[in-house]
DSSP file (Angstrom, degrees, kcal/mol; ACC not computed):
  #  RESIDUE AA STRUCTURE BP1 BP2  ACC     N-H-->O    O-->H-N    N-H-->O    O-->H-N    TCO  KAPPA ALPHA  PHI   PSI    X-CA   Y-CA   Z-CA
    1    1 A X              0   0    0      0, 0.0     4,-0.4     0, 0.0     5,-0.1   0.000 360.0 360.0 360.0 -42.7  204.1  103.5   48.1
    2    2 A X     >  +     0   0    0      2,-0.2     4,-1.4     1,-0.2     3,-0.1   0.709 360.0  55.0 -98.9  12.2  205.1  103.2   51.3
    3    3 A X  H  > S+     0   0    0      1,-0.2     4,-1.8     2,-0.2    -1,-0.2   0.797 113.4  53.3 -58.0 -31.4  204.5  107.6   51.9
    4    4 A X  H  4 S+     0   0    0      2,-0.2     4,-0.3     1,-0.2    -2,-0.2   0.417 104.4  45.3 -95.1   5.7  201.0  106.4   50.5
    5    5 A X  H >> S+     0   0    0     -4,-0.4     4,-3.5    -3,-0.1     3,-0.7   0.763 111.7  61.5 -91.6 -50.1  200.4  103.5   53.3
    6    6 A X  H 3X S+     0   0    0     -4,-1.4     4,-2.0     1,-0.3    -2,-0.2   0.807 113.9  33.9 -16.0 -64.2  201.7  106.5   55.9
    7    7 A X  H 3X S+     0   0    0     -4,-1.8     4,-0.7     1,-0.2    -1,-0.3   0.818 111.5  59.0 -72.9 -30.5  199.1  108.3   55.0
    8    8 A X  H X> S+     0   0    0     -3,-0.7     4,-2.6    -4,-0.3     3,-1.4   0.946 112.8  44.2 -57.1 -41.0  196.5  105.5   54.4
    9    9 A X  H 3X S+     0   0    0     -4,-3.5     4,-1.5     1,-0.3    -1,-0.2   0.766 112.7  52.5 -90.5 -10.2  197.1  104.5   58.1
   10   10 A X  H 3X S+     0   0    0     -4,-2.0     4,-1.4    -5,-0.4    -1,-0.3   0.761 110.6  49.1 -44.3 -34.6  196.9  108.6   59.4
   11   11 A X  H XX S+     0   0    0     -3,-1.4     3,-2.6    -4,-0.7     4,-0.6   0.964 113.3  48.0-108.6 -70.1  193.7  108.8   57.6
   12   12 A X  H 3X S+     0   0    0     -4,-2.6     4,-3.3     1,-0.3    -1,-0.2   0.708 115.1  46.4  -2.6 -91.5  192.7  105.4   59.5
   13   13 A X  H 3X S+     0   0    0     -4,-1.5     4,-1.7     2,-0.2    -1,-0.3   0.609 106.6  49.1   3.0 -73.3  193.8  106.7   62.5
   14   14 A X  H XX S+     0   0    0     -3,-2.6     4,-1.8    -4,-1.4     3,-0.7   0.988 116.0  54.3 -68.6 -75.4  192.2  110.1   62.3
   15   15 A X  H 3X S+     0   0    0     -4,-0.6     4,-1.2     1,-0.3     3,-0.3   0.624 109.0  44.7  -9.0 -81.2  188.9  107.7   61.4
   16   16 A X  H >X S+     0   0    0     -4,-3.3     4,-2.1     1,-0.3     3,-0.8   0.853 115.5  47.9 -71.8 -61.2  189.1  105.6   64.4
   17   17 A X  H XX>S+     0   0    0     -4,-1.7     4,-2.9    -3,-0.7     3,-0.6   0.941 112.6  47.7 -64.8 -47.9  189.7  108.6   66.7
   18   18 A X  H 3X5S+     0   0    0     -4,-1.8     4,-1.4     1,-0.3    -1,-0.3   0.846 111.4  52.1 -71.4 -34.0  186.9  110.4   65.3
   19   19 A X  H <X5S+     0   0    0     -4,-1.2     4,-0.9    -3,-0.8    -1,-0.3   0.899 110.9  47.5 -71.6 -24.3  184.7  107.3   65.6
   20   20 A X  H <X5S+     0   0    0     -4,-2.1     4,-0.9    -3,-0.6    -2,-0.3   0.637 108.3  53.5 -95.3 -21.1  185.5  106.9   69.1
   21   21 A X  H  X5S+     0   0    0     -4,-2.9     4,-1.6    -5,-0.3    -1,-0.2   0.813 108.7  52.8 -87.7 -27.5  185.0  110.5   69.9
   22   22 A X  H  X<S+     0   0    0     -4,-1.4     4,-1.5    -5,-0.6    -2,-0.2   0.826 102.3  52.1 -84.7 -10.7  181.7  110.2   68.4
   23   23 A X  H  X S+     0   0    0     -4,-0.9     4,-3.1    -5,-0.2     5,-0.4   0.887 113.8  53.8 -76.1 -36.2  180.5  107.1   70.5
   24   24 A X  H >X S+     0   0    0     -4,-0.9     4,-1.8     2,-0.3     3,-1.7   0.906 107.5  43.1 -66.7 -66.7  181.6  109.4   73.5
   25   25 A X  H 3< S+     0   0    0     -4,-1.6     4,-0.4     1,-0.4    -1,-0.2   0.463 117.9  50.4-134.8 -32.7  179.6  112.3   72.6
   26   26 A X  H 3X S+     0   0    0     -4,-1.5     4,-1.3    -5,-0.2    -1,-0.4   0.720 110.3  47.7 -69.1 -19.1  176.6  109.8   71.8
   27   27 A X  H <X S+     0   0    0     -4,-3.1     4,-3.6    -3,-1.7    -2,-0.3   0.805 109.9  51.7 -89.3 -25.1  176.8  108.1   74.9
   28   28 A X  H  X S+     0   0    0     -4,-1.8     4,-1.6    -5,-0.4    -3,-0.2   0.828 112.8  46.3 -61.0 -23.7  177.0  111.4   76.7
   29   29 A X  H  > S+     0   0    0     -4,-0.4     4,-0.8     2,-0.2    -2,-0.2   0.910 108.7  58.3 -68.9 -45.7  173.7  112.5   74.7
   30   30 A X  H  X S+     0   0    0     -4,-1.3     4,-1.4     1,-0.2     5,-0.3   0.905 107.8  40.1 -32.8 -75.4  172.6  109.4   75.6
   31   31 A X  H  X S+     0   0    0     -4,-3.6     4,-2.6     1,-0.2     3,-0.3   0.920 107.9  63.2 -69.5 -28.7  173.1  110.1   79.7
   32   32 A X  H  < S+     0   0    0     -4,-1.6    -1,-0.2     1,-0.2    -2,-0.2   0.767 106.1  47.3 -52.0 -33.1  171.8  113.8   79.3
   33   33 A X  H  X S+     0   0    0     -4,-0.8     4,-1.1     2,-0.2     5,-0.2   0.671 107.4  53.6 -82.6 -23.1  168.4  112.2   78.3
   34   34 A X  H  X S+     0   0    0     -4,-1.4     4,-2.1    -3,-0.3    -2,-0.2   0.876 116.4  42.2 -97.1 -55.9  168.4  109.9   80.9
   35   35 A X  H  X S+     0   0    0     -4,-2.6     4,-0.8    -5,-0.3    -2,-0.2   0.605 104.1  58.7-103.5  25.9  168.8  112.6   83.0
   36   36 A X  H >> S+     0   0    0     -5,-0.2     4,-3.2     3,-0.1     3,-1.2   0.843 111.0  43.6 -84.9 -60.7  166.8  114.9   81.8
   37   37 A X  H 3X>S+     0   0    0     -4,-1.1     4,-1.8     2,-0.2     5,-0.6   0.861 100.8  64.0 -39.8 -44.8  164.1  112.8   82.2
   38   38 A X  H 3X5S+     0   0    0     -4,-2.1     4,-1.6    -5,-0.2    -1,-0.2   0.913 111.0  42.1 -19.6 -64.4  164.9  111.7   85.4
   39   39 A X  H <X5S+     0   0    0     -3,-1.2     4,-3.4    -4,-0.8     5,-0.4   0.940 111.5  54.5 -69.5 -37.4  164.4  115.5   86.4
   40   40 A X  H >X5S+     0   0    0     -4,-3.2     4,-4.0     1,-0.2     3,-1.2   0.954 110.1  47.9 -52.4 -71.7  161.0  115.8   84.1
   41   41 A X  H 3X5S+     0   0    0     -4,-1.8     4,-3.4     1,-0.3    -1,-0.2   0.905 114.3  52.0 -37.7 -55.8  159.3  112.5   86.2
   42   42 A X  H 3X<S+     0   0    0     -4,-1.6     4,-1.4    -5,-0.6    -1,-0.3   0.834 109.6  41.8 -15.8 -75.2  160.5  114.3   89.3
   43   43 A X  H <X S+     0   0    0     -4,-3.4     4,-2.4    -3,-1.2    -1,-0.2   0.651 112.8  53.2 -61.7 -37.7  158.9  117.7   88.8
   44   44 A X  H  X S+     0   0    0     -4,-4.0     4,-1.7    -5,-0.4     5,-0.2   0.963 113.4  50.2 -89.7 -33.7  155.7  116.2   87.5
   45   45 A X  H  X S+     0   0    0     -4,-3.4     4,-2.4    -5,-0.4    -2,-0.2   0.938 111.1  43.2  -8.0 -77.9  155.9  114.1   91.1
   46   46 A X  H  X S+     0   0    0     -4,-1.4     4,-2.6    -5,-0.2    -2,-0.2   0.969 111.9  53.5 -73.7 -33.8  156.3  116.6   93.0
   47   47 A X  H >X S+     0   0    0     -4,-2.4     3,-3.7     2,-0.2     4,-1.1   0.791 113.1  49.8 -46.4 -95.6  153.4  118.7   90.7
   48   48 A X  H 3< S+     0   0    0     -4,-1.7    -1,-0.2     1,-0.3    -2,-0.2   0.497 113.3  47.9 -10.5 -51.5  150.9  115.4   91.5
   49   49 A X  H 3< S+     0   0    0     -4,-2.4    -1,-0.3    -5,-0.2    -2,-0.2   0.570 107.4  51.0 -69.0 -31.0  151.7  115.7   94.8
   50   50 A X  H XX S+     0   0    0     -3,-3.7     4,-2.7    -4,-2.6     3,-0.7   0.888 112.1  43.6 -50.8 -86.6  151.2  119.1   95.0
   51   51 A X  T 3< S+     0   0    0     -4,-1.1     4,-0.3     1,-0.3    -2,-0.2   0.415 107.5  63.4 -59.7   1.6  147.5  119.1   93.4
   52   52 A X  T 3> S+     0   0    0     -5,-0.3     4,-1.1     3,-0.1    -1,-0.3   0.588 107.4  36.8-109.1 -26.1  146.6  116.3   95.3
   53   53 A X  H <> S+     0   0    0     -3,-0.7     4,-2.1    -5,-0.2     5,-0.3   0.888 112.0  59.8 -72.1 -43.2  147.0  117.9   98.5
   54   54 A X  H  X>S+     0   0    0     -4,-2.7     4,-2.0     2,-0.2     5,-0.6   0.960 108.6  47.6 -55.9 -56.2  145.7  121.3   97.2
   55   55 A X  H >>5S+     0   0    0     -5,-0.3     4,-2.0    -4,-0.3     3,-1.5   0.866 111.7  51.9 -68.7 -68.7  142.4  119.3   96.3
   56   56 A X  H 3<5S+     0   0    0     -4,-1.1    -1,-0.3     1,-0.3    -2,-0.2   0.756 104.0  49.9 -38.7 -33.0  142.2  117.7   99.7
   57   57 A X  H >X5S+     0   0    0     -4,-2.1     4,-3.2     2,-0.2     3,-1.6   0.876 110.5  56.1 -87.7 -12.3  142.5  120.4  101.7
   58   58 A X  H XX5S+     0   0    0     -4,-2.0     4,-2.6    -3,-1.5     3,-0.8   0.967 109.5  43.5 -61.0 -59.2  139.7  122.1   99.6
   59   59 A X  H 3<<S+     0   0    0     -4,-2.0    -1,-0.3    -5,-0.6    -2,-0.2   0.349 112.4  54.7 -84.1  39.8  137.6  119.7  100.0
   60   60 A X  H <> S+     0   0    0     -3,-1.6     4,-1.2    -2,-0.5    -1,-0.3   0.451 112.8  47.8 -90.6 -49.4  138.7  119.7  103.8
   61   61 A X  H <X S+     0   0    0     -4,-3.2     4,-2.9    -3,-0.8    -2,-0.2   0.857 111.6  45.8 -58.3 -47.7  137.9  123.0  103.6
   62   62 A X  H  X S+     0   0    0     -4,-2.6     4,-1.3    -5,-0.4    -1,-0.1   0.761 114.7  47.1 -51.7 -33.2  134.5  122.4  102.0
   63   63 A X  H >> S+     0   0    0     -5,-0.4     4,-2.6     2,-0.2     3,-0.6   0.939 111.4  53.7 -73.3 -41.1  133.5  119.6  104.3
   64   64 A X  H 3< S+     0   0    0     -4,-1.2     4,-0.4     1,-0.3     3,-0.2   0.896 109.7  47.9 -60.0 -61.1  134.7  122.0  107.2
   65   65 A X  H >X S+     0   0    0     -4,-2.9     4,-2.6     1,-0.2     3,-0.6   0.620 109.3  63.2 -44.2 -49.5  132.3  124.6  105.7
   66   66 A X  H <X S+     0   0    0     -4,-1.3     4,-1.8    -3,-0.6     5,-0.3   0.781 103.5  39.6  25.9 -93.9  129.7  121.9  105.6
   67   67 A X  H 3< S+     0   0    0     -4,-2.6    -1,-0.3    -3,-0.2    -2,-0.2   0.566  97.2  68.2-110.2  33.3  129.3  121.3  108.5
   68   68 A X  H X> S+     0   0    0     -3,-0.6     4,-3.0    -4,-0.4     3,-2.9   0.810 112.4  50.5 -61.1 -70.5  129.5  124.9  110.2
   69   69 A X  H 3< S+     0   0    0     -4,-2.6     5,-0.3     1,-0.3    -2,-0.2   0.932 107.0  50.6 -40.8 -34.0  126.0  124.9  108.0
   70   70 A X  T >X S+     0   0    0     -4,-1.8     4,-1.8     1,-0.2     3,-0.7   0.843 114.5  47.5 -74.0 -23.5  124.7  121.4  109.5
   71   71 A X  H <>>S+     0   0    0     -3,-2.9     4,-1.5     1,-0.4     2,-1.0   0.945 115.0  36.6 -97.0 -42.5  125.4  122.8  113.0
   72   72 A X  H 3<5S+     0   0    0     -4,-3.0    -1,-0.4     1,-0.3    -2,-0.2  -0.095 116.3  55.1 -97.4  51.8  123.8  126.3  113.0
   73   73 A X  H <>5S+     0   0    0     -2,-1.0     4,-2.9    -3,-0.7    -1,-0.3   0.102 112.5  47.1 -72.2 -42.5  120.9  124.8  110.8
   74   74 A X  H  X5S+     0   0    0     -4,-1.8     4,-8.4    -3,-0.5     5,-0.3   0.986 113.5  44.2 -49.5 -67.1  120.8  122.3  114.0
   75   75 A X  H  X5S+     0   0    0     -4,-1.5     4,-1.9     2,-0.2    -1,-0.2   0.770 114.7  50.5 -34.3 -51.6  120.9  125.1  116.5
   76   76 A X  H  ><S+     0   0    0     -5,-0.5     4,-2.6     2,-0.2    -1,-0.2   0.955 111.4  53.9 -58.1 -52.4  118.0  127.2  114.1
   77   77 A X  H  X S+     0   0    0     -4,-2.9     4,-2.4     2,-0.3    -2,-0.2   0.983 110.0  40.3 -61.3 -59.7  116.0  124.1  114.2
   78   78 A X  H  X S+     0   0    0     -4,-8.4     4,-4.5     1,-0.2    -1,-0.2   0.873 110.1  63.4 -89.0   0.7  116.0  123.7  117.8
   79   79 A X  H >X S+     0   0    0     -4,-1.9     3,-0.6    -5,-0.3     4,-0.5   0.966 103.9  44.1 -12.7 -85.8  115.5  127.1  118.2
   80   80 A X  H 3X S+     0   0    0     -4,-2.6     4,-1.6     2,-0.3    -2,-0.2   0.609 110.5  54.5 -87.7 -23.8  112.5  127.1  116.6
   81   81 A X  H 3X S+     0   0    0     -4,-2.4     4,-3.9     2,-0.2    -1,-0.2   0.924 104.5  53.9 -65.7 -35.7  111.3  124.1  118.3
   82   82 A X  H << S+     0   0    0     -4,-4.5     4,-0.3    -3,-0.6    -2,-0.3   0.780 111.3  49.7 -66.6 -16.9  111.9  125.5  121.8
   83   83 A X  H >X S+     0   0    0     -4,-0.5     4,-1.1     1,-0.2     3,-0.5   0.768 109.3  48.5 -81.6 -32.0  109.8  128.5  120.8
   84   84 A X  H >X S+     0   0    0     -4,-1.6     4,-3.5     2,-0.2     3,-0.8   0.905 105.8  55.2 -65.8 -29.7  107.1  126.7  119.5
   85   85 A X  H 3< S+     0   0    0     -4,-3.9    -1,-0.2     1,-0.3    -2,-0.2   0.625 109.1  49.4 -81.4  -5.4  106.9  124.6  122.4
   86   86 A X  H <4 S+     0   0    0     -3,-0.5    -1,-0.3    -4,-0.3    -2,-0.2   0.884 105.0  58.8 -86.3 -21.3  106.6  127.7  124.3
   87   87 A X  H <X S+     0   0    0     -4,-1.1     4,-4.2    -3,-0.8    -2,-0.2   0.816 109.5  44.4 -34.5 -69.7  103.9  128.9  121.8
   88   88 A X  H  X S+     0   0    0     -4,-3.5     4,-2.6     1,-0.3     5,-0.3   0.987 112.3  53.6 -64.3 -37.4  101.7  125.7  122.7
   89   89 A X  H  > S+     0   0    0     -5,-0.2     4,-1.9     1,-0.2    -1,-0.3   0.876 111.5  38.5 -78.1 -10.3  102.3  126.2  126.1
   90   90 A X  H  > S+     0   0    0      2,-0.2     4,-1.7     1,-0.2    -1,-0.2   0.934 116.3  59.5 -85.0 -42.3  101.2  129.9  126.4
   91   91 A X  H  X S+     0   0    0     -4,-4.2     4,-1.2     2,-0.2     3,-0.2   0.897 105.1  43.4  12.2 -84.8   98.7  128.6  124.1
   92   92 A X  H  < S+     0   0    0     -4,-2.6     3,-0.4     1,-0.3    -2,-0.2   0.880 112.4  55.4 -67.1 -45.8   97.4  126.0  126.7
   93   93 A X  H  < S+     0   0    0     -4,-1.9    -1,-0.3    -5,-0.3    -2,-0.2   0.879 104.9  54.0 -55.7 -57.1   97.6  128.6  129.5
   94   94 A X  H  <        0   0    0     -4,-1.7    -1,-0.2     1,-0.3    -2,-0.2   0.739 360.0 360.0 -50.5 -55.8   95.3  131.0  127.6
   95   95 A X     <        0   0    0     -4,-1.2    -1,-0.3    -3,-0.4    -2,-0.2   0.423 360.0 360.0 -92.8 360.0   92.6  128.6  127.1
């Protein structure tokens, strides 16, 4: 009887350790997730952060582009007015 409590209270024993290694080994799974995520939210940060500068300076670039057009369309335009107005006035001399 008392070889068979010996053993009962090894096998306990072994039990208890083996529960306790396995809260350890969940709580470590536990913190691996925590930081895995940790890293994921990070990385997708700095990606948002990324791509949100890349579209601004495109359209910083786009705007830039923009108005390059507005000004030498300006420039064409009064171009074409000072020649016209040279137009009427050779025009007016003529007549």
């Amino acid at each position: 009887m008392e070889a068979r409590n010996i053993k009962l209270a090894k096998a306990q024993q072994a039990q208890a350790e083996a529960l306790c290694k396995q809260r350890e080994l969940d709580e470590k799974a536990r913190e691996l997730d925590v930081t895995i995520e940790k890293r994921v939210q990070a990385s997708q940060a700095e990606l948002i952060a990324k791509a949100r500068q890349d579209a601004t300076d495109d359209l910083r670039s786009q705007v830039s582009q923009k108005d390059a057009q507005i000004d030498s369309l300006g420039r064409t335009v009064e171009e074409l007015k000072r020649k016209l107005a040279q137009e009427d006035l050779q025009a007016l001399e003529r007549e």
